[in-house]
C-alpha distance (Angstrom), angle and dihedral (degrees) to the residues before:
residue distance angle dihedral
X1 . . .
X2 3.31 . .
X3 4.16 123.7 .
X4 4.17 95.0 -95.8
X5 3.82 90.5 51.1
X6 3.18 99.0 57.9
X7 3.94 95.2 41.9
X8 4.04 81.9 56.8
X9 3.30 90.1 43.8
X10 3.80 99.5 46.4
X11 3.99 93.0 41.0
X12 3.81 91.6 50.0
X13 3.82 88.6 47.3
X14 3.80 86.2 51.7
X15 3.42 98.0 52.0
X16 3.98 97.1 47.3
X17 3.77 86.8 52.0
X18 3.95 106.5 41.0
X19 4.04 107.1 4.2
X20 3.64 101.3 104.3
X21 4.34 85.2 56.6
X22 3.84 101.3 35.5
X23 4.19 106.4 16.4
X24 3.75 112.3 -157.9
X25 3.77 96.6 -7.2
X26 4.06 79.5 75.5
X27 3.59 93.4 59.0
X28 4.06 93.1 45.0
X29 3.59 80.6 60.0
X30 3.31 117.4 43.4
X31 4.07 84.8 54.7
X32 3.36 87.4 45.6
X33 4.21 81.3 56.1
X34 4.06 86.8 35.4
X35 3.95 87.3 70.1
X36 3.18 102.1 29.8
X37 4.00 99.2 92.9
X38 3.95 88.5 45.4
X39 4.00 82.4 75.3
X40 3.93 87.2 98.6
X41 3.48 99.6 80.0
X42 3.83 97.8 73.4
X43 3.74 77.6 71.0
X44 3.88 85.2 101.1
X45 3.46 88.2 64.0
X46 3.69 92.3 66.8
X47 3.79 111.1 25.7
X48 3.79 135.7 29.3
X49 3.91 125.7 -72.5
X50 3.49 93.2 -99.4
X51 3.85 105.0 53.9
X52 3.97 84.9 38.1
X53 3.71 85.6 63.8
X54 3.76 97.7 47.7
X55 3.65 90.1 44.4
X56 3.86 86.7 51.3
X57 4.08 111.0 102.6
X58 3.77 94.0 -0.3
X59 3.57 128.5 97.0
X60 3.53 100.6 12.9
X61 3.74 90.8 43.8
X62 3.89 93.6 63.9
X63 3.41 148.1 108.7
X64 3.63 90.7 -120.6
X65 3.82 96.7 54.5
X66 3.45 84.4 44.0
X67 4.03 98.6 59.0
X68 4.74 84.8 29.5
X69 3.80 92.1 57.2
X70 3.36 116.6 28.3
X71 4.06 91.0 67.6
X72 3.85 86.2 58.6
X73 3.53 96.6 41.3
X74 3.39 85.4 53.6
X75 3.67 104.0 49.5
X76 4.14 86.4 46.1
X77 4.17 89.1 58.5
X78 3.75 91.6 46.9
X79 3.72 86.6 58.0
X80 3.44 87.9 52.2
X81 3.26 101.1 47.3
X82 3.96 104.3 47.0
X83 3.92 89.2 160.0
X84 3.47 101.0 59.6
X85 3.24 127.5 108.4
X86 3.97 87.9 -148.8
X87 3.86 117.0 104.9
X88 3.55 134.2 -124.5
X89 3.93 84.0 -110.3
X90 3.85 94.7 42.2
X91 4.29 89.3 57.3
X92 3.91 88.7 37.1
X93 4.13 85.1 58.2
X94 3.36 85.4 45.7
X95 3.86 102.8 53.6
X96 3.66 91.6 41.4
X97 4.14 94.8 65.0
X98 3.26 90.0 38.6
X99 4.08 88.9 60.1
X100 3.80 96.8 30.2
X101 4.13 92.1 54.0
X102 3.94 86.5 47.4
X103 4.09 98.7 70.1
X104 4.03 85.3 24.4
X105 3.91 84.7 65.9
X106 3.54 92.2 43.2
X107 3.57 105.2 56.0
X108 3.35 93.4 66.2
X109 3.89 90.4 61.3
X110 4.38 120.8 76.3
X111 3.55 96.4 -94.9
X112 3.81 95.7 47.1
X113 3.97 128.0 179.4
X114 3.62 141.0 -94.9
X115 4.01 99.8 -118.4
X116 3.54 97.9 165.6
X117 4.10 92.1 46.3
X118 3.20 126.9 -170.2
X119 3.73 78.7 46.2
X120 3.59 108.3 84.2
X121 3.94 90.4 -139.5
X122 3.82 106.5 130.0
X123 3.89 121.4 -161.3
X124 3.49 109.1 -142.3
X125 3.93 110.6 164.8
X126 4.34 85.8 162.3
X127 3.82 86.3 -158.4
X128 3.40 92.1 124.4
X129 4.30 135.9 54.5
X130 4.12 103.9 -126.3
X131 4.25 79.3 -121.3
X132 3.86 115.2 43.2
X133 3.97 120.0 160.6
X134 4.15 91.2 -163.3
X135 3.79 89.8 55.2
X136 3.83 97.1 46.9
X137 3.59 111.9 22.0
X138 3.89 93.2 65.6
X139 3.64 90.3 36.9
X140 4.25 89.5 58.8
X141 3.95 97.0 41.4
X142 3.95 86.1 62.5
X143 3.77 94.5 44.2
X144 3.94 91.6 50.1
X145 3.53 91.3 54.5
X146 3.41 103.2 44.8
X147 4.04 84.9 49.2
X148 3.69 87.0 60.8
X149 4.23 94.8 52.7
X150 3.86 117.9 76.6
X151 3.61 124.8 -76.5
X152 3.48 109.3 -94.4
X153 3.76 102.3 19.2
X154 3.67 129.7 141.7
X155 4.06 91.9 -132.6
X156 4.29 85.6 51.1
X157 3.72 88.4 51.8
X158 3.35 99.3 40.6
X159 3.89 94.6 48.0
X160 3.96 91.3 47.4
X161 3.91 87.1 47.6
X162 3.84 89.7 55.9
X163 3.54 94.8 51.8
X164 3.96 87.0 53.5
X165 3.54 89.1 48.1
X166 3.85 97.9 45.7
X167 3.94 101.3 53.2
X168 3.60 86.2 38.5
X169 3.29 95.3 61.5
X170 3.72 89.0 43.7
X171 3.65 100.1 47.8
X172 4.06 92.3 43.0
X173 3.68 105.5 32.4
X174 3.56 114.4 26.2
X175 3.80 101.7 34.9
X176 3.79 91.7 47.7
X177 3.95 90.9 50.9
X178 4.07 89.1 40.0
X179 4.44 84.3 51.0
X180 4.29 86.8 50.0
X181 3.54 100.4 45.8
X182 3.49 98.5 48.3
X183 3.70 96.3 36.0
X184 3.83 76.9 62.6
X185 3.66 98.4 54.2
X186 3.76 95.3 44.1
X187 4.30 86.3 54.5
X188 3.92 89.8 48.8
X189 4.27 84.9 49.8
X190 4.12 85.9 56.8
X191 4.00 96.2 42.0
X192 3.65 88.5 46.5
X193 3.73 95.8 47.1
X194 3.88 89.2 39.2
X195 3.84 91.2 -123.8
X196 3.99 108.1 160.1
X197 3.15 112.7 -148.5
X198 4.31 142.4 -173.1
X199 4.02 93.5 -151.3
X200 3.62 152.6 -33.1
X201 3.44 141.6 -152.7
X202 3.71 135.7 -166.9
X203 3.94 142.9 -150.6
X204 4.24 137.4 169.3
X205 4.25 108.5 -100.1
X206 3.65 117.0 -111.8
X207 3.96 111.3 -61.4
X208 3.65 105.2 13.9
X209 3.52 152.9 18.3
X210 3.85 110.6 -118.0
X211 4.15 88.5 76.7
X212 3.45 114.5 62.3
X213 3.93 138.8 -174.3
X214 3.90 136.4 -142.5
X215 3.84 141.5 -165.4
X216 3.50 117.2 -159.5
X217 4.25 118.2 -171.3
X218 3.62 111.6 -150.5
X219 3.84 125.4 156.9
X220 3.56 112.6 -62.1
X221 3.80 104.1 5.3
X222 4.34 149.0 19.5
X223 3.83 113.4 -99.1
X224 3.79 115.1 -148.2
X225 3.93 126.0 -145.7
X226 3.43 140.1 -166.0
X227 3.83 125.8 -162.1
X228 3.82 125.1 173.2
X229 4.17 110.6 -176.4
X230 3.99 81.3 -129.0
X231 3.89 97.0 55.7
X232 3.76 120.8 121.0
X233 3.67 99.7 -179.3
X234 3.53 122.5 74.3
X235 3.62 123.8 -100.2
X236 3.72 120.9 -82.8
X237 4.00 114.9 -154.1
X238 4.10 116.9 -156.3
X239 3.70 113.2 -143.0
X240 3.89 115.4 -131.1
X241 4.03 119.6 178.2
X242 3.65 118.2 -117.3
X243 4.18 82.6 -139.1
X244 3.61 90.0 -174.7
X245 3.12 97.7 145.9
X246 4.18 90.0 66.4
X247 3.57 78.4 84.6
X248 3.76 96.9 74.0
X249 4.05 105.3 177.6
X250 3.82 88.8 -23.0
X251 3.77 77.3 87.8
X252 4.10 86.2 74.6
X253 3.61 93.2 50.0
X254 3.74 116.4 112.9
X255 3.70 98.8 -132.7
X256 3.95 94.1 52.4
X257 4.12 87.7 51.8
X258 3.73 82.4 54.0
X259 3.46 87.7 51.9
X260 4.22 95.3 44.7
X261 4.13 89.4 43.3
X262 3.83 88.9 56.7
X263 4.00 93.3 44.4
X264 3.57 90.2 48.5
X265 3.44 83.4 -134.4
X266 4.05 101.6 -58.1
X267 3.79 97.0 120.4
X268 3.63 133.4 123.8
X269 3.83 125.2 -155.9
X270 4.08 116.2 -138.9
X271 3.50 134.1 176.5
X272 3.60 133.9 -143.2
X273 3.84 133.4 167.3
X274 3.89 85.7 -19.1
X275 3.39 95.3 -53.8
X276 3.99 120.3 127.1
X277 4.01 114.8 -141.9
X278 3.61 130.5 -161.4
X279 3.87 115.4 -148.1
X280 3.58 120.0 -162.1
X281 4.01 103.2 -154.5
X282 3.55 97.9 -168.0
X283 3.98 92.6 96.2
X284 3.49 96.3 37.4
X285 3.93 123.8 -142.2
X286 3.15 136.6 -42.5
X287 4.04 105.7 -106.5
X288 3.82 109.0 60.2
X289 4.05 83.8 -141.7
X290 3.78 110.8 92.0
X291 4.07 99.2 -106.9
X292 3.89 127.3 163.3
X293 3.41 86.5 -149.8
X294 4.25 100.2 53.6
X295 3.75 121.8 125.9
X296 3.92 114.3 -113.6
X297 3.71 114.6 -118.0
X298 3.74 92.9 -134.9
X299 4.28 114.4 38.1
X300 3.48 128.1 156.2
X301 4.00 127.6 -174.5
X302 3.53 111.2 -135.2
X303 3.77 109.8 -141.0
X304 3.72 127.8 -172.9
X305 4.44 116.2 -131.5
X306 3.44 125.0 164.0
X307 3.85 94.7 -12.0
X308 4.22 87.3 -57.1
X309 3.83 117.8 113.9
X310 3.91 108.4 -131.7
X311 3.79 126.0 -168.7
X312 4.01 115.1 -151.2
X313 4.25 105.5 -172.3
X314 3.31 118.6 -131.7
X315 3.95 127.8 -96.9
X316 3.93 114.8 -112.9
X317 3.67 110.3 -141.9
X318 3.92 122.5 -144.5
X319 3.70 79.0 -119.2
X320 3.35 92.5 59.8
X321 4.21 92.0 53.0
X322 3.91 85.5 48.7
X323 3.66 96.9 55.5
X324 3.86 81.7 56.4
X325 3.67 106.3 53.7
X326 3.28 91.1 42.6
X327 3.72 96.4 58.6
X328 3.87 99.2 29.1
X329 3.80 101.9 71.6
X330 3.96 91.1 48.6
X331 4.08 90.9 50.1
X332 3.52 85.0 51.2
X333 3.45 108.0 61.8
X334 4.28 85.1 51.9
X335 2.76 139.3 -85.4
């Protein structure tokens, strides 16, 4: 999720578990802890795109860094605070739910995590957009309020407790039953168009949950979906070739299986002015319309140095983000 989630989420975490001791220096630190494990993506900065993304939600997403690192962080916040009448143990606690909820929360989103690292199991529920107003708007109004009520008081605990309860409910009951209900629809689209299929897989657009978004493998391409729970029309799927055979014995190199292992296999291959692209169709496109033509939200060129095939992603453009925000809130309302 994205960075103010998980400060919400850490803070509020904080609070529940060492509040009543410490007040408000709980919630500094449990979303201190809340963005802690988001440290791994300035692994860009010092490796290539590819190992950046397999580093990214890994490690320091885990259980194990989890249980490593909260001990320490603990001990180093103790020091800090001398004058507390908070343990070593009590900030350790602490630290440790506000890393474990981190990756928790993010499983549920596309991307997901690697909670059992060095397994290379990744949770991905995709019930969830990594930024969704609904989830953390409500979810910050309570904590701000209960910030501004008196350490220790039933109406501070209460109000952090609600906004706990609130996104929970949100993130583990609504989302899920939004993801099944329109997983249904889009299945009923493709038996009533007689579209066979291999598999499909599902996730909320950018921003919300009422629009969703599916791929569909069939044989020689990816069909892409687009289901608001306000649509009247049926569902229109846009064709895009798998191409993989564009690839030619690039396909061998171990760079592009990199590439393919961290897709899980929903890519596409496009050319343009010579140039080979990898497109990672997990996210989807750009343009929550169903367009041959959209932008993927994840492209790499695959360029060829010293024998080694190296993949350089895209730039976005604030064009690009434009394009979407002006479209999205029409799509959503059906179409």
């Amino acid at each position: 999720m994205d960075s103010l989630t998980q400060i919400v989420l850490g803070a509020a975490v904080g609070e529940a578990v060492l509040g009543k001791k410490v007040g408000n220096k709980a919630m500094l630190y449990g979303a201190i802890a809340g963005t802690i494990p988001d440290l791994d993506t300035f692994a860009s900065t010092f490796t290539d795109t590819i190992t950046a993304i397999e580093i990214h939600r890994g490690f320091t997403h885990s259980i194990v860094f989890s249980i490593l690192f909260a001990p320490i962080f603990g001990w180093l916040i103790s020091k800090i605070e001398k004058k507390s009448i908070a343990t070593w143990q009590n900030w350790s606690w602490l630290m440790f739910w506000g890393f474990f909820t981190h990756p928790l929360l993010d499983s549920h989103t596309t991307w997901g995590t690697q909670l059992f690292w060095p397994l290379e199991v990744r949770l991905a529920y995709k019930n969830i957009f990594v930024i969704d107003p609904l989830y953390t708007l409500p979810f910050l109004v309570f904590l701000i309020l209960a910030m501004r009520q008196e350490r220790g008081t039933k109406k501070r605990r209460k109000l952090n407790n609600l906004g706990l309860l609130i996104s929970s409910i949100y993130l583990l009951v609504i989302t899920p039953a939004l993801k099944l209900y329109t997983f249904d629809k889009f299945t009923e689209a493709l038996e009533d168009q007689d579209i066979a299929y291999y598999k499909i897989e599902t996730k909320p657009a950018p921003l919300n949950a009422i629009l969703w978004s599916a791929n569909v493998e069939v044989d020689n391409a990816y069909l892409i979906g687009n289901y608001s729970i306000f649509d009247t029309q049926p569902i229109d799927f846009v064709s895009h070739p798998k191409n993989h055979d564009l690839l030619g014995d690039w396909s061998e190199k171990r760079n592009v299986k990199r590439l393919i292992k961290i897709s899980e296999g929903w890519y596409t291959i496009s050319e343009r002015e010579g140039e080979l692209y990898f497109n990672d169709l997990r996210f989807g496109t750009l343009s929550p319309i169903a367009r041959t033509d959209a932008e993927f939200a994840f492209s790499y060129k695959l360029v060829k140095e010293n024998g080694e095939i190296k993949a350089i992603e895209t730039e976005k453009t604030r064009g690009d983000a434009k394009e979407l925000l002006s479209q999205l809130g029409t799509r959503i309302m059906g179409n």
